[in-house]
N, C-alpha and C positions, 0 to 999 in steps of 0.2 A: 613478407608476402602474404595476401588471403589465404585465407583457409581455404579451403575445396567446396563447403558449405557455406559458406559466403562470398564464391565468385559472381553469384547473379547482380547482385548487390554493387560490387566493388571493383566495376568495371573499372580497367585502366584510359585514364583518360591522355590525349595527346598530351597536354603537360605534365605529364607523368608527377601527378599529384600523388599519386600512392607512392614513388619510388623512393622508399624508407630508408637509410641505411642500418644495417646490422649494427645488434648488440656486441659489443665488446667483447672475445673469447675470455677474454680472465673476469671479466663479471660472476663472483660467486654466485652459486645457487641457494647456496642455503646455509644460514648460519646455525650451526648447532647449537654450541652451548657460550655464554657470554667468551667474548672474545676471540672468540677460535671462529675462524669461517674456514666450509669445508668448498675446496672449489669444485668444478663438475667434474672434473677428472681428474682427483685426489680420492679416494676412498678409504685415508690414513684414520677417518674421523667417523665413518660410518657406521662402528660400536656406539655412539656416544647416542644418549639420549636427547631429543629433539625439543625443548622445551617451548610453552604457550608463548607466542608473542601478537604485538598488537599492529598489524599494517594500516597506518593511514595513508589513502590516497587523495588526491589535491590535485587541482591545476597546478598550483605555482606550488613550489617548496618551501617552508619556513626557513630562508636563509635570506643575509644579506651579504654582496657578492659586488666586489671592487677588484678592480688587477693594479698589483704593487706597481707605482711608478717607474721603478729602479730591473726591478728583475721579468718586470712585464705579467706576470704570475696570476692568474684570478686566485681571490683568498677570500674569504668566505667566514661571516660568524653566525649564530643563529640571530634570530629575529623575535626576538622577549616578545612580542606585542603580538605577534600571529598566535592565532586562536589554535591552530594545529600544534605548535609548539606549548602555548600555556596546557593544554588539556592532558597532558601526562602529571602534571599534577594533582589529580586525583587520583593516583597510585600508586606504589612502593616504589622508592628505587630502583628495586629490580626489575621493578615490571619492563621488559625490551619493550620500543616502540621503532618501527622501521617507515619512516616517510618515504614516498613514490610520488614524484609532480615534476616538472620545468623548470627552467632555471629563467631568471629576472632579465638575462643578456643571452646572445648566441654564442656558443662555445663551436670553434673551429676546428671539422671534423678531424683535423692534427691531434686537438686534446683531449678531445670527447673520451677516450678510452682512460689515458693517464685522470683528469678529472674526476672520473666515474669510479675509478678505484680512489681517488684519494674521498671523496665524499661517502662513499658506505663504508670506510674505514675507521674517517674520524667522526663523521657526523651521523652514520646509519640512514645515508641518503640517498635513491637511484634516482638518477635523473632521465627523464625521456627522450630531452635530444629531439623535439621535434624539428624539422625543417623549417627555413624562417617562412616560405610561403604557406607552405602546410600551416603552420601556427597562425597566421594572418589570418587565412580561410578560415581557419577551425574557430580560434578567439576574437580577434575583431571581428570577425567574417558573422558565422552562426550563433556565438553566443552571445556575445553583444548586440547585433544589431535585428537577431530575429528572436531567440529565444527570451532575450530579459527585457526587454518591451511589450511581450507577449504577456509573458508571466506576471508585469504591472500593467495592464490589462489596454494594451496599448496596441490597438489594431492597426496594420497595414489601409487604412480604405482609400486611400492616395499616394501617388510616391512621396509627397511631399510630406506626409504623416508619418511613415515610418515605411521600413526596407521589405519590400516584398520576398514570397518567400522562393530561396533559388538555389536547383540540386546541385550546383554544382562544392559551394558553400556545405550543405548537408550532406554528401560525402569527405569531406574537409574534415566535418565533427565525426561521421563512422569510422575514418581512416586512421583518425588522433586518438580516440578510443579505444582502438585496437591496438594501439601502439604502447597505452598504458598498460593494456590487458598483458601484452609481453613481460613486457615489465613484471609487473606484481607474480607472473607465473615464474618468470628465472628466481625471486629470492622468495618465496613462498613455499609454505608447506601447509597443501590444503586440507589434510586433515585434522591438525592441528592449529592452525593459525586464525586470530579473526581477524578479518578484510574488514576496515570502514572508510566509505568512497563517503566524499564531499562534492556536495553543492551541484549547480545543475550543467557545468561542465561536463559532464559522468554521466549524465543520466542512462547511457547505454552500455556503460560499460561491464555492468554485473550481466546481460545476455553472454560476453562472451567468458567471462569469468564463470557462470555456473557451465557454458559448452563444454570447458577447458575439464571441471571437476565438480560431477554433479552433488557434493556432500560439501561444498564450500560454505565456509560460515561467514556470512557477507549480506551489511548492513550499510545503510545508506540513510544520511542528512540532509534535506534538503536546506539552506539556509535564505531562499530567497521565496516568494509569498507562489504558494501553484493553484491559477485564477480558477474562475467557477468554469463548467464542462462547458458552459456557452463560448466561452472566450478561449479553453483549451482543445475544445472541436474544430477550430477554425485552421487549425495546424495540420498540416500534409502529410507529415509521420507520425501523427500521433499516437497508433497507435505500436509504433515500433517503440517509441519512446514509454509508450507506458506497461508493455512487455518485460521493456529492459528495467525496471522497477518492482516488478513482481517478481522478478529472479532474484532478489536480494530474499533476507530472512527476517529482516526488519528495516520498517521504516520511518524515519523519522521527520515532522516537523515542529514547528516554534508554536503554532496553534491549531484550537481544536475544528478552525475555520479554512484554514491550510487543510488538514487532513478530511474535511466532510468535503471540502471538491474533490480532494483524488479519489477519496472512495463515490463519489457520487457520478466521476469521469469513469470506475471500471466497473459501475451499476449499466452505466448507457449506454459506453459504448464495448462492455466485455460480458455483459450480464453476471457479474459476479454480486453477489450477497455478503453481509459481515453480519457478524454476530459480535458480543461481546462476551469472551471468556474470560473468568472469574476477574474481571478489570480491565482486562485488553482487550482491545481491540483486535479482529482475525479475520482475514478475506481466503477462504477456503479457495484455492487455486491449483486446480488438477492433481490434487492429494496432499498437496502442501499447507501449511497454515503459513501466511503472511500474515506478521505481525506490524499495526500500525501504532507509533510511541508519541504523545503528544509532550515535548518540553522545551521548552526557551532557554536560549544556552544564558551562561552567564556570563559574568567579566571575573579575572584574576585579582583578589582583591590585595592581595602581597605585594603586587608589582604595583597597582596605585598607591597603596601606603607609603610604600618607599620613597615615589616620585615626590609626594609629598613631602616630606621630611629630607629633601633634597637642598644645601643653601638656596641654591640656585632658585628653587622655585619659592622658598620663603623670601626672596629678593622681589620676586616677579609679583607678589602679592602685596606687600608693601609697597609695592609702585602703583599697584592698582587701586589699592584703598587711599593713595595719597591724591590719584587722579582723581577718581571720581566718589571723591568725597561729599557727601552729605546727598547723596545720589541714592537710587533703589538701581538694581541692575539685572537684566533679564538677557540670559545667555543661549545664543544657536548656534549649535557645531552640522554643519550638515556638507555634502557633498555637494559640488554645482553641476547639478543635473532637474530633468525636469519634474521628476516627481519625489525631488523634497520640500517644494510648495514653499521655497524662498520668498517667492514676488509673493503669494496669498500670505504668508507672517506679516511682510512687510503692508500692506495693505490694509493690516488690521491693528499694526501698530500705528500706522498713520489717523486710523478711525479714530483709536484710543487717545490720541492727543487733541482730534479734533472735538470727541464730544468730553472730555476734560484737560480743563483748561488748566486746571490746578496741579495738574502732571507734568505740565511745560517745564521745563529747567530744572526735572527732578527726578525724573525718569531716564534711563539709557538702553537703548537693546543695544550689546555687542553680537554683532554677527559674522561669525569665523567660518569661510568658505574654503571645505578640503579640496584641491586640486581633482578636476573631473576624472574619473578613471575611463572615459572614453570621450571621441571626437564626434563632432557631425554637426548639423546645421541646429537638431534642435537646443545643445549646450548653450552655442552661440546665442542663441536668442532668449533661453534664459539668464543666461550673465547678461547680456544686452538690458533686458527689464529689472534687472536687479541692478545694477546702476541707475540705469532711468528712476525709480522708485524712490530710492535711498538720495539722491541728488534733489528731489523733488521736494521730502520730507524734511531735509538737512536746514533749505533754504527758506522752508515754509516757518519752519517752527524752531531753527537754529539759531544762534546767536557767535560771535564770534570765539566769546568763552564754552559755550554749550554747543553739542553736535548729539541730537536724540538719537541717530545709527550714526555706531559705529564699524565699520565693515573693513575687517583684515582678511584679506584676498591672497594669500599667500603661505608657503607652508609652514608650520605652525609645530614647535615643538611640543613633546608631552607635559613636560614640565610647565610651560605656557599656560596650553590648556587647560592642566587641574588647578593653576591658580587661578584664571580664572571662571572654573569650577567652584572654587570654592568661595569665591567673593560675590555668586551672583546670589538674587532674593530667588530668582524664579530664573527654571530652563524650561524652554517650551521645543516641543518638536511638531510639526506642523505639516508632515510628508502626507500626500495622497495620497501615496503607498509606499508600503517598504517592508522588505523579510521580517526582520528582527528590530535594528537599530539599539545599539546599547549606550547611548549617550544619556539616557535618563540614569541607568543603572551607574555608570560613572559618576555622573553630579550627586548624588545620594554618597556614597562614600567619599565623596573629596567634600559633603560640606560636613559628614560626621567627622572626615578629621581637618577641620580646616583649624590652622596654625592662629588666627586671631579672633576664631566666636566662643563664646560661655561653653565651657565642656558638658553642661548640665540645661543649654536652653538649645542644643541643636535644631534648627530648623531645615527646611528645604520646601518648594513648591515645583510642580509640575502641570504645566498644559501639553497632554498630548494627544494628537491625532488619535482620532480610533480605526483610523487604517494602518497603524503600525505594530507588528508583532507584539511588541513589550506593552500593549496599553492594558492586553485583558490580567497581565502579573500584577499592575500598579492599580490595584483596587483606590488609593488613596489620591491619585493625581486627579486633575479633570481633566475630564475626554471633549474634545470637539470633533467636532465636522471643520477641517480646516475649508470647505469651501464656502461656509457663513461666516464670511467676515466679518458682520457684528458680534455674531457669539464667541467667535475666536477675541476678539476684541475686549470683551463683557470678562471673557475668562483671566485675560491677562491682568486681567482687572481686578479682580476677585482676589489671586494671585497675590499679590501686593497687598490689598488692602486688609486681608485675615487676620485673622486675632491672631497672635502668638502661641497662645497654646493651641489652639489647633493645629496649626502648624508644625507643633513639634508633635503632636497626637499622628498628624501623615506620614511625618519624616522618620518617626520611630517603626512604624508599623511598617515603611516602605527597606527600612536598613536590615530590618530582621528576614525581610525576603532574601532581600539581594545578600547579607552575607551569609544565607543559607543556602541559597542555589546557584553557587558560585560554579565557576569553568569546572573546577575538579569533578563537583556532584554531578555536573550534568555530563559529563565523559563517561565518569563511573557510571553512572543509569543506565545510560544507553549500554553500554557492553553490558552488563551486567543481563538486561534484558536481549540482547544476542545472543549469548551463552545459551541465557532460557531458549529462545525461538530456536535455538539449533540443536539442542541438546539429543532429539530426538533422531540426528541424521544417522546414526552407526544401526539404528532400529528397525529403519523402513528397508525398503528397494528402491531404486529412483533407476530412471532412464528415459534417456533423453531424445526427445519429437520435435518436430519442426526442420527449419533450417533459415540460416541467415539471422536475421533478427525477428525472427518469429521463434526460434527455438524456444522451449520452456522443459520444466522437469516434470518426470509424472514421477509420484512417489507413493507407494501405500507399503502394506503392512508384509511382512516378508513371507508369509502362504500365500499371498495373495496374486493368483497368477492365470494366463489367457487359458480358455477350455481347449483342448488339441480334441478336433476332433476323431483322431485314430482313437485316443484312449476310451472316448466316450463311447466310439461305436464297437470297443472292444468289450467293454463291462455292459451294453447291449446287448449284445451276443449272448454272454455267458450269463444273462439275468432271466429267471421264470416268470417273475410278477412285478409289472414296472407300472412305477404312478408319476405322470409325467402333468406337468404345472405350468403354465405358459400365460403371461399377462398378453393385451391385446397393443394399445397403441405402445410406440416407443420400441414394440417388443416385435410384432410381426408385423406393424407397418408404423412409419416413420413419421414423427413428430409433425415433420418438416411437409408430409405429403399431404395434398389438397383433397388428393383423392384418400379416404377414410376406409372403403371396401374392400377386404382382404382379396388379394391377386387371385388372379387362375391358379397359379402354381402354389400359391399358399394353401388353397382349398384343398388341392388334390392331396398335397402330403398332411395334410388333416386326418385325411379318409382314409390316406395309406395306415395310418398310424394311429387310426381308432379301431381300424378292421384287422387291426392285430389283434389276436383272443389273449394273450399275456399281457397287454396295455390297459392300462386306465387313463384319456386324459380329459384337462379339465383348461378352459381358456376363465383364467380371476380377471375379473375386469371392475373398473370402476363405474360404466358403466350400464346404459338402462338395459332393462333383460329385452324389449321389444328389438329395441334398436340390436341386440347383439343375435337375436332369436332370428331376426330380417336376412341379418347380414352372413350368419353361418347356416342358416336354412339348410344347404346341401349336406351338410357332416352329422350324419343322422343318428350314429353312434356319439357325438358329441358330447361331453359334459361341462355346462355353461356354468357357472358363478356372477352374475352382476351385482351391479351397487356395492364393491365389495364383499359378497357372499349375504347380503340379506334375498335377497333371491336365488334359486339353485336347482338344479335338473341335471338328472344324467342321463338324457338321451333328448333327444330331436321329438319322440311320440311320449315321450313322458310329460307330466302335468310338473309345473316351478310351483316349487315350497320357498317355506319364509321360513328365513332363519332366525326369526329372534317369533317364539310360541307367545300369541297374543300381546304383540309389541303395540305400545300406544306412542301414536304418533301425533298427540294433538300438541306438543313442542313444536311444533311446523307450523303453528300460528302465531306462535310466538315470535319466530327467529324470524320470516319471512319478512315481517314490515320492517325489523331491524336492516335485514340486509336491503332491503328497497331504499331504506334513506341513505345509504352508502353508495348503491347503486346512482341515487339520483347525483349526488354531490361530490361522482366519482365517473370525470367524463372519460370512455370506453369501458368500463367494467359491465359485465353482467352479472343475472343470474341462473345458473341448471336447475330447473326444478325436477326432481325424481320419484318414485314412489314411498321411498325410504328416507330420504334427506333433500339437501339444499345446498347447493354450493357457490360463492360469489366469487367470480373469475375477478381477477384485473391485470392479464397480462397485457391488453392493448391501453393499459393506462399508462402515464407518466409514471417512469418506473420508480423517482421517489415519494412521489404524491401516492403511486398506490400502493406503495409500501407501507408505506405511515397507515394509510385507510385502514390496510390490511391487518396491523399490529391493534390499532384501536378497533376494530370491528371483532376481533379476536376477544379483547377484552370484555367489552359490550355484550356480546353472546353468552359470554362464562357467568357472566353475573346475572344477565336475564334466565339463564338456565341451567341456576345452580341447581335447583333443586327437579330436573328434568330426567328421564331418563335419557338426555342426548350427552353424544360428545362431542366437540369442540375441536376443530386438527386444523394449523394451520400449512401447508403443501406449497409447492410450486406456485408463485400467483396464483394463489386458491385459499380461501376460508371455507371450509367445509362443515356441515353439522349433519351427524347420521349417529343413529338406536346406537344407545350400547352395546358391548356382545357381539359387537360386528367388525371385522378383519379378516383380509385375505389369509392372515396365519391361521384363523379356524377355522376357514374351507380346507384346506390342507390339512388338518388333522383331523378332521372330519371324513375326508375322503380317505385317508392313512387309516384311520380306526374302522372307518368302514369296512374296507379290506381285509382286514383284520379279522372282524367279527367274520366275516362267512368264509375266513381260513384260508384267504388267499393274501398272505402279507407279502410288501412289496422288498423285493433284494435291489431294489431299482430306482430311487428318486431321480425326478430331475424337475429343477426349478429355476425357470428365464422369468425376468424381469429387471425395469429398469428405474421407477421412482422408489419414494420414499416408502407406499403404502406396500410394494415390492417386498419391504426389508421383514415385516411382519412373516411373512412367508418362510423367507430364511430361517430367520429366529427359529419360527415352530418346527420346523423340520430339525435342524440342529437340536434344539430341547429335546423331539418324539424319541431322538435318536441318538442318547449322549454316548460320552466317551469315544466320540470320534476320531481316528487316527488321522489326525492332520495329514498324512503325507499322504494316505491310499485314501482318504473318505470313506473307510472298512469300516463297520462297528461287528464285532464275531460275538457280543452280548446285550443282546436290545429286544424289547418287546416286539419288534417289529419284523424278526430272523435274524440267525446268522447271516455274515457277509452282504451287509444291506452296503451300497455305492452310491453314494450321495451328491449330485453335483449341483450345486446354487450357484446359480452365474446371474450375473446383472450384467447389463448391457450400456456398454460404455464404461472407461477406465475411470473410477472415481472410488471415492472411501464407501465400501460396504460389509455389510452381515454376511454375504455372499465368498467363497472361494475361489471364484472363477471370474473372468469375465469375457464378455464377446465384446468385438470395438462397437458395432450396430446394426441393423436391422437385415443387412443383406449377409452379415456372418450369420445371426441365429438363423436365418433361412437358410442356409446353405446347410448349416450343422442338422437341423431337421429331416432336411433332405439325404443330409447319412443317415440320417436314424430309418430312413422309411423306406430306404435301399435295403438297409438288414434285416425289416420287418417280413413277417411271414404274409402277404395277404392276402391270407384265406380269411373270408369271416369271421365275424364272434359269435354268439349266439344271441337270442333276442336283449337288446341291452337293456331290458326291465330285469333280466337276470344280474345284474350291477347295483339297480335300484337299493340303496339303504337310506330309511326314513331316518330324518334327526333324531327321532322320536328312539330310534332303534340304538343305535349308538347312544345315544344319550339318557 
């Protein structure tokens, strides 16, 4: 059944597409300690200590799965060859691994329970039992025909090009999802345990997994290629699906070209930023760090050795060297689908015999076609042209003793294929696109150990596509464009013809890869780097916002928590001399609003709250003193801070000082034309010009183009003015250059020493804000006033009084300097509005009486 926060969502539809059946009561919950499982309602085992295990989840489950003829029975072994199953071999023995995926057949709801126990018994396996129509919808339906067309960048723009997109299919995928998420929570232990979800089946399923437990240590692979944000915009849910990917703790793909479109899809359409931390890559995400891991899985190099050194296949190979004897042989293992670019190989094999001739009757491409893993019309018409082609070629340039393709259309043992792995000169892979593909990395160890070449003159050659994951690993193959058929052609060519020792100079350099970052390493990296990404969950707070598949965590640091305002209006109360801090936008009007001019009601609790005689306050803003001197005109008692405190006044009838004594500002002729050639070669950016600095916006630019701008324009500046008295900050879509000496935290302690000096120190901070230049403020106030008791914000030994109550809040839930925070702009207005309830307002006296010159203080 749905969750409660995900009814909107999961509506029942008449064919009762949701109607799930129930988990099996004797399905344990949790396995304690190797061999003992403890069921839910047993607590014979609940002394026992819970040790780390590794959950993979999967569509399908690594098993192979036949019913006895005789006893009717399904019986079940694993499946040596699935990637899920080899990847525990980068671990100890001990290391438990519990697989979660579907079984290969429909199991009848008769056995589904008996099954269910005998598989997490002997094989540590839960199966999900989805429904056969459910599963249709969800797998042929969603995944196959909308999302992995999409993802090789293969748009719907007619029905006849591919399957448009239809909700009723995409609750199919939300429903099967949720049914895994059951799953993984009946034998999981989320505190301990680490979840890794496979491939893009899943891609929503960590939304309901971190709902379920928000310190879950839960990582995700994607193994198929995820297109650029142009092509992954085009999609209906997208952004549900890319939600549900930010709730993992890492994430993985095969290239660094894979991973610069997702993070370039949660620039666009989620405004998120990455940095790179000390190697890694980090997309800060509502206090979270998402980690993004770039690595290419590998292949099980044990299990090909072995094949190899099989009779069977040393038979298979002697057949093959006796067939095509005195022959060169170039081998393609691919799927018959449309983007393994069959017909373009074949095409360019045909070129290569046509522009040589001395290749006729000497050359051979075998071409082994894997059984399609889905149906539809566009299969059909690729095997249709791949017959057509190969018929075409066979007749042109064949002979009855010679056939230049040869194409085995049928399935194909492993043994088979590594011999003839190992008897070819050259494999070429030649896919438009495609995730990963490991059929290079297999040729490369079946020809280091092939049973009849020189142990000491190994060769191997590779043409591969540069649209396939494994091209940017194989530094030593050649890369094509398989849709230049001469240069693919030209390649094959090359291929062939290369000296020997070069060839063994590739093949060495290419085996030292692959038997180094074999399935084990690349299992081990990735956890290992989960651990890392999660380590910090028992540290923070986290809770959880949204609902449905919009959910996400917020997590920060464990003081870190919302301002109540009883408390504040309580330490108001009982406070004599309060120094009250307040940025302008973000902070008392909203980002988002068109209109910039602080409200009626804002002004008024301005005045309430200046015309307290125990008050001091002060609006820090970034910007200009006119514009902010315009716009608070009426709050006469006011004290203004712009440009970050290089301008300053405390009161409406007082004259603005400069905060930096005899500042030279002729760096502003410097930096200005630098930022004008950015500006110009940077379509939407501006620039603010100020009396104190210069700042180059480009939030209305392409948010990666004015990224880059902004990172090189950063650069640019520091160098043209090193020797300057400016600084360099780069902000929010902003490059900034302003005087040294200048920040919001030393108006605040400015205005704190002020105080001070004519003997009125404050028992009373309080400081709102919500960007970065914000945190400056915190800081200085926390330094003024060390040894703060985290839990009251008391300090009873400070230059500044006893019992000083300190509250920094930023505005909005994010990682700050700050101890508090407001959700936005209508909470700190609301909070102000206590404050100027409790205020006294009677007058102050002339606010020249407030007046302290920098000069004074300093």
């Amino acid at each position: 059944m749905a969750s409660k926060s995900y009814a909107n969502i999961l509506d029942l539809d008449p064919d009762k597409l949701l109607d799930i059946p129930q988990t099996p009561r004797s399905l344990p919950r949790v396995m304690t300690i190797p061999g003992i499982i403890a069921d839910s309602n047993n607590d014979s085992n609940s002394d026992k200590t819970c040790r780390e295990r590794k959950i993979i989840v999967a569509n399908m489950l690594p098993l192979h799965i036949q019913r006895d003829p005789d006893t009717l029975k399904l019986t079940f072994t694993f499946d040596e060859d699935s990637l899920l199953w080899q990847l525990k071999d980068g671990f100890s023995p001990e290391t438990e691994f519990i697989y979660i995926g579907s079984l290969k057949v429909e199991v009848d709801a008769t056995e589904q329970e008996e099954v269910a126990q005998k598989l997490l018994d002997e094989y540590n396996c839960v199966p999900t039992f989805l429904p056969h129509d459910l599963q249709k919808k969800y797998y042929a339906g969603f995944c196959k025909h909308q999302l992995w067309p999409l993802f090789h960048y293969m748009l719907p723009m007619c029905p006849d090009h591919a399957d448009r997109f239809d909700r009723v299919l995409w609750k199919a995928y939300v429903s099967a999802n949720k049914i895994f998420a059951d799953k993984v929570m009946e034998v999981a232990n989320p505190e301990d345990d680490y979840i890794w979800v496979h491939d893009y089946h899943l891609m929503i399923l960590p939304t309901f997994l971190r709902n379920r437990c928000n310190r879950i240590k839960l990582g995700f692979f994607l193994h198929s290629p995820f297109p650029s944000s142009e092509i992954y915009r085009t999609l209906p849910v997208r952004d549900e699906i890319l939600k549900g990917l930010l709730n993992c703790d890492l994430i993985g793909f095969h290239t660094f070209d894979y991973a610069r479109h997702f993070l370039s899809c949660c620039s666009r359409m989620m405004g998120l930023d990455y940095e790179s931390k000390r190697g890694h890559i980090g997309l800060d995400y509502f206090g979270r760090t998402v980690y993004i891991k770039i690595l290419p899985v590998g292949i099980h190099m044990g299990r090909l050795e072995s094949v190899l050194n099989l009779p069977i296949t040393l038979r298979k190979v002697k057949e093959i060297a006796e067939r095509f004897k005195g022959k060169k042989l170039i081998v393609g293992v691919d799927d018959m689908d449309i983007f393994k670019g069959i017909s373009l190989k074949l095409l360019a094999f045909e070129y290569l015999l046509q522009i040589h001739v001395s290749l006729r009757g000497k050359l051979v491409l075998i071409q082994i076609v894997n059984p399609a893993r889905s149906t539809g019309k566009d299969v059909q018409e690729a095997k249709r042209e791949t017959y057509l082609i190969i018929n075409r070629i066979n007749e042109a340039y064949g002979s009855p003793e010679y056939s230049p393709v040869v194409l085995i259309d049928r399935p194909v043992a492993r043994y088979e294929k590594s011999a003839y792995y190992s008897m070819a000169d050259c494999c070429i892979v030649n896919a438009v696109r495609d995730g990963m593909n490991l059929v290079p990395y297999k040729y490369i160890v079946c020809r280091q150990n092939s049973p009849i070449s020189d142990e000491n003159a190994r060769t191997s050659m590779l043409v591969v596509s540069e649209f396939v994951g494994c091209s940017p690993s194989l530094s030593g193959a050649i890369r094509v464009n398989p849709w230049d058929i001469e240069s693919v052609a030209v390649a094959m060519n090359s291929a062939i013809v290369m000296k020997e020792s070069e060839k063994q100079l590739r093949h060495l350099k290419h085996y030292k890869y692959v038997s180094s970052h074999n399935v084990g390493y690349w299992a081990r990296s990735f956890l290992q780097d989960l651990k890392r990404a999660s380590k910090d969950h028992d540290n923070k707070r986290c809770w959880g916002i949204g609902f449905g598949l919009g959910f996400r965590v917020m997590s920060m640091s464990p003081g870190f928590r919302k301002l109540s305002p009883d408390a504040i209006v309580s330490a108001y109360k009982r406070s004599n001399k309060r120094a009250i801090f307040l940025d302008y936008d973000g902070t008392l009007v909203a980002h988002s609003s068109i209109v910039k001019t602080p409200s009626a009601e804002v002004i008024r609790i301005l005045n309430v709250l200046c015309n307290d005689p125990k008050n001091t306050v002060f609006i820090v803003s970034g910007r200009g003193k006119d514009t902010l001197s315009d716009w608070l005109a009426p709050c006469e008692r006011l004290g203004i801070a712009a440009e970050h405190g290089y301008f300053m006044r405390w009161g409406g009838s007082l004259e603005w000082e400069c905060g930096v004594v005899g500042g030279d500002l002729e760096w502003k002729e410097i930096a200005e034309p630098v930022m004008e050639l950015y500006r110009e070669s940077t379509d939407g950016s501006t620039i603010e010009v100020k009396e104190s600095g210069l700042v180059w916006h480009h939030q209305d630019a392409d948010p990666d183009f004015g990224s880059c701008q902004a990172k090189e324009l950063l650069v640019h500046l520091e160098n043209v003015l090193a020797n300057e008295p400016a600084l360099v900050k780069r902000g929010r879509h902003i490059v900034e250059v302003k005087p040294q000496g200048v920040s919001k935290g030393l108006v605040s302690e400015k205005v704190v020493c002020g105080m001070i000096e004519k003997g009125e120190a404050p028992d009373f901070v309080c400081c709102i804000g919500d960007d970065r230049s914000d945190e400056d403020m915190f800081e200085s106030i926390m330094n003024m006033i060390p040894n703060t008791n985290t839990n009251t914000n008391t300090n009873t030994n400070s230059r500044c009084g006893e019992g000083v109550e300190i509250f920094a809040c930023t505005v909005g839930r994010k990682p700050s300097k700050a101890k508090y925070y407001l959700d936005d702009t209508v909470d700190v207005v609301r909070l102000l509005s206590g404050l100027a309830n409790a205020s006294d307002p009677k007058p102050s006296s002339n606010p020249a009486s407030f007046q302290v010159t920098f000069d004074a203080v300093y």
